[in-house]
C-alpha positions in Angstrom: 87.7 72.6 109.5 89.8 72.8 112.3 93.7 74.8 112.7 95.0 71.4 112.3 92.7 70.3 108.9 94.6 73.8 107.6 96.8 74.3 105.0 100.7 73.8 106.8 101.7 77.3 107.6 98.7 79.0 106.7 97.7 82.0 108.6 94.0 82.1 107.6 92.2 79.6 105.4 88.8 79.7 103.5 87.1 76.3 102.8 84.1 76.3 101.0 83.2 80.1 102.5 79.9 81.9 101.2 78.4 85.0 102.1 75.7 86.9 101.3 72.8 90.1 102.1 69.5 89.7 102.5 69.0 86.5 100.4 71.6 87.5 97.5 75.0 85.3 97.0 77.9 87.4 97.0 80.9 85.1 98.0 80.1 81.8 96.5 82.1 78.9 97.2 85.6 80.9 98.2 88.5 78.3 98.8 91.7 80.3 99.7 94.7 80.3 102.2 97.3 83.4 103.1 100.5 81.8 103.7 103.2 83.6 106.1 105.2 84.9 103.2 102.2 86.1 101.2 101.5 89.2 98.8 98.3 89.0 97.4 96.3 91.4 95.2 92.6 90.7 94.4 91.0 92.1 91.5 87.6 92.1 90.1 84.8 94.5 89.2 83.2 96.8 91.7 80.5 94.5 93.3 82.4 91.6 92.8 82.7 91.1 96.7 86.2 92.1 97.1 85.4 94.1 100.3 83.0 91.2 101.6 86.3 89.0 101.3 88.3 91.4 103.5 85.9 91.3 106.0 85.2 87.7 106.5 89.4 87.2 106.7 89.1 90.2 109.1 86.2 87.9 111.3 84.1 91.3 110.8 81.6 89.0 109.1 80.7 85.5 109.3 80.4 83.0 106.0 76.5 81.9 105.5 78.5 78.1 104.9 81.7 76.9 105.2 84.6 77.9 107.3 87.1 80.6 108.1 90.2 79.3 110.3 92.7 81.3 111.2 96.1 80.2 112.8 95.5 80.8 116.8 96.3 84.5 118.3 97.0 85.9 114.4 97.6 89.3 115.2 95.7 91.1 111.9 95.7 94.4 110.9 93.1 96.3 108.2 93.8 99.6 106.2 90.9 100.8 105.0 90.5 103.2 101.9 91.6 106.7 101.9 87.9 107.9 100.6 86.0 106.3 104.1 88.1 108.7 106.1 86.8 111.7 108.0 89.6 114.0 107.1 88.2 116.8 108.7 88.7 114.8 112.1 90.6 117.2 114.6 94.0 114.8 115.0 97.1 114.8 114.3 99.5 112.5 112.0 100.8 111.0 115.7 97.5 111.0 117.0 95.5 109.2 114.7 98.6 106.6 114.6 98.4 106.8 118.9 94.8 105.6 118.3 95.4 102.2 116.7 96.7 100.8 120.1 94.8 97.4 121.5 95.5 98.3 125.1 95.0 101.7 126.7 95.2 102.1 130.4 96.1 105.8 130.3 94.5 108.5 127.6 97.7 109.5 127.2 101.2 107.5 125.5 103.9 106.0 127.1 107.4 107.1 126.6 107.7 103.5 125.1 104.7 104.1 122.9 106.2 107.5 122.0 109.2 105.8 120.8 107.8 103.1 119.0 104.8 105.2 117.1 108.2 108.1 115.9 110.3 104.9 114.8 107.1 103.6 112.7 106.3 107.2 111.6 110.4 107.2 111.0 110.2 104.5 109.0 107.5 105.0 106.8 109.7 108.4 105.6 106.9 110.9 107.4 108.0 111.6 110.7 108.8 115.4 110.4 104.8 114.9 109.7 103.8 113.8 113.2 102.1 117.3 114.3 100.7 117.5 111.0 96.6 117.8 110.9 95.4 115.0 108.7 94.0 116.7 106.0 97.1 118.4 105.4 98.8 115.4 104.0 98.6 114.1 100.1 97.3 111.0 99.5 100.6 109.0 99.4 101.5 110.9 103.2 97.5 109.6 104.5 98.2 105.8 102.9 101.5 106.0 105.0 99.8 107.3 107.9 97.3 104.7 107.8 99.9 101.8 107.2 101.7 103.8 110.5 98.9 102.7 112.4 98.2 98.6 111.1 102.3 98.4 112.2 101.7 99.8 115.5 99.7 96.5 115.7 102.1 94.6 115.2 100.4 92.3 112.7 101.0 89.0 111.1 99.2 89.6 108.4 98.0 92.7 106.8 95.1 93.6 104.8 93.9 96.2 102.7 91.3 97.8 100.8 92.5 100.1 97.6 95.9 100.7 99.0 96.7 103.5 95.9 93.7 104.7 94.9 93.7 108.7 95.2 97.4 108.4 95.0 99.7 109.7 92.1 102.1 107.6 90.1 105.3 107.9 92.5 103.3 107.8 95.6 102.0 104.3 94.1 105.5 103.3 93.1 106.5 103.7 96.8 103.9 102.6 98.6 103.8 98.7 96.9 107.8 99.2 97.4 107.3 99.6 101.1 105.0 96.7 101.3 107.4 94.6 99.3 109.9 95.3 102.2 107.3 94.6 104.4 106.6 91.6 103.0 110.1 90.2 102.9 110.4 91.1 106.6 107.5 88.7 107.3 104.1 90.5 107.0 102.0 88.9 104.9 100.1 90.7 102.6 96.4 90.7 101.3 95.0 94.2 98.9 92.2 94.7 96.8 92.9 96.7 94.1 90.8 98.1 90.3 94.4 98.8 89.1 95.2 95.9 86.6 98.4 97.7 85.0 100.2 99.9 88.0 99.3 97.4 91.0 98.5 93.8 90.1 101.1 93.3 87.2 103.9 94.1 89.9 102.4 91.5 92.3 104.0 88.0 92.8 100.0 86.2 93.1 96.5 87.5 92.3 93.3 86.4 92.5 90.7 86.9 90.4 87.0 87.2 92.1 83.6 87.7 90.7 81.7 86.1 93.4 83.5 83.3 93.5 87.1 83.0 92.7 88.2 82.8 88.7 91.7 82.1 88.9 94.6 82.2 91.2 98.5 82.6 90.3 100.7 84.7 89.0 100.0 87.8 87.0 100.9 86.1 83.5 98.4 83.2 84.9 95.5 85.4 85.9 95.8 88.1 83.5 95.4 86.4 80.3 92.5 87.7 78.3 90.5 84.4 78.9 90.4 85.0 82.8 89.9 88.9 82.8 87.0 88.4 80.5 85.2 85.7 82.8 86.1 88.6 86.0 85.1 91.5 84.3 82.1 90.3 81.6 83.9 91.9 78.6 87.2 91.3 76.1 90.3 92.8 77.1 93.7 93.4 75.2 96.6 92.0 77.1 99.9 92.3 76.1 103.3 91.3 77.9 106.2 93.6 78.1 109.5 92.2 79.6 107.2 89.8 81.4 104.8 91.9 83.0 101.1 91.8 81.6 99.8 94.7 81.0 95.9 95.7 79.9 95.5 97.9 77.0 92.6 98.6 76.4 89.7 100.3 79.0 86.9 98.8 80.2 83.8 99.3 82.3 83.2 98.1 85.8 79.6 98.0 87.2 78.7 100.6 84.9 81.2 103.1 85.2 84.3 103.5 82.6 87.4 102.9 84.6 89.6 105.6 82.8 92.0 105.3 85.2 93.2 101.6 84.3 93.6 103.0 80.3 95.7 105.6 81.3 97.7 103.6 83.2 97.9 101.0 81.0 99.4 103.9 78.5 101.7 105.3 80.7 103.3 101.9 81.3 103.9 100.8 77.8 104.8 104.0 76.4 
């Protein structure tokens, strides 16, 4: 597939894109495009290869068949999940941000790249934070911090893995609020994410992946208990509240009881 053969206006498209380890399918089949005005949430399981999605629209890995095109000098950014992090690190809230930059001619920042990190930092609501060591921060303050740096890129289109896990209920609230207005000022938007009830519901399209894609749509589309049953192997309660979906009962993901997702899914129709 060439740019042109793409999807009009699509930033990155999938055609036919699998991808695997050592022999084993994980990505089967995957036909997808990110449009400019995108916000996407994948769900699925825990080996379900969410991550292995990220990275092949990231170009860190390369499909076994089929393409990946992406629209020519995308400027992409990736925020990664809060528990990959060395948090023990010896930086600072502005120097970890300092550290996304593509081009560094001098150890040290600019005034202009002073300016621009405090008015990101500013932004985000956590620039009294900028001397900060790392592990000081909660977990809503690190996913800021780490959405800080993917800005200082200037990106197109932004992806992440988790985005609000390790976070409490308000940081969550405020962190899919800032990438709504992120969104509307023309980032698009790509996270994976285990929470059905606190993340996906609120999202305007989800996909559904278990090694190859289930569904694709809106949240009453692709949370129906027809679809989240083919994604997660097991029956699952949905009911709709003022047109949101939401899950009610818990369920188990690769083995482990995502307790999590039940409380949630409490919390929000109580």
């Amino acid at each position: 597939m060439t740019v042109l053969d793409a999807p009009r206006g699509a930033l990155v498209t999938l055609a036919g894109a699998s991808f695997g380890y050592d022999g084993a399918v994980v990505l089967d089949e995957i036909n997808l495009s990110i449009a400019a005005d995108d916000f996407i949430g994948v769900v699925g399981p825990s080996g379900s290869g969410k991550t292995s999605l990220l990275r092949l629209l990231l170009g860190t890995s390369t499909p076994q068949r089929g393409t990946v095109t992406r629209q020519p000098g995308l400027a992409v950014a990736y925020v990664p999940q809060l528990e990959t992090v060395n948090w023990n690190f010896p930086v600072t809230v502005f120097e970890c941000v300092l550290m996304a930059r593509t081009t560094r001619t001098w150890p040290w920042p600019t005034k202009a790249e002073r300016h621009e990190i405090h008015q990101i930092l500013d932004r985000l609501g956590i620039g009294q934070l900028a001397s900060r060591h790392i592990r000081e921060l909660s977990g809503g303050q690190q996913q800021r911090m780490f959405i800080a740096r993917a800005l200082l890129r200037r990106p197109k289109l932004l992806l992440m893995d988790e985005p609000t896990t390790g976070v409490d209920v308000n940081s969550r609230h405020d962190v899919l609020h800032l990438l709504g207005e992120l969104n509307a000022e023309g980032v698009a938007i790509l996270l994976t994410t285990h929470d059905l009830n606190g993340v996906a519901a609120h999202l305007p399209r989800l996909v559904a992946l278990h090694g190859a894609i289930i569904a694709s749509g809106t949240p009453q589309e692709v949370m129906s208990p027809a679809v989240l049953e083919l994604t997660y192997g097991a029956p699952m309660e949905v009911l709709e509240h003022l047109g949101i979906p939401f899950v009610l009962d818990r369920f188990e993901e690769a083995g482990h009881l995502s307790r999590t997702s039940g409380r949630a899914s409490g919390r929000a129709s109580a």
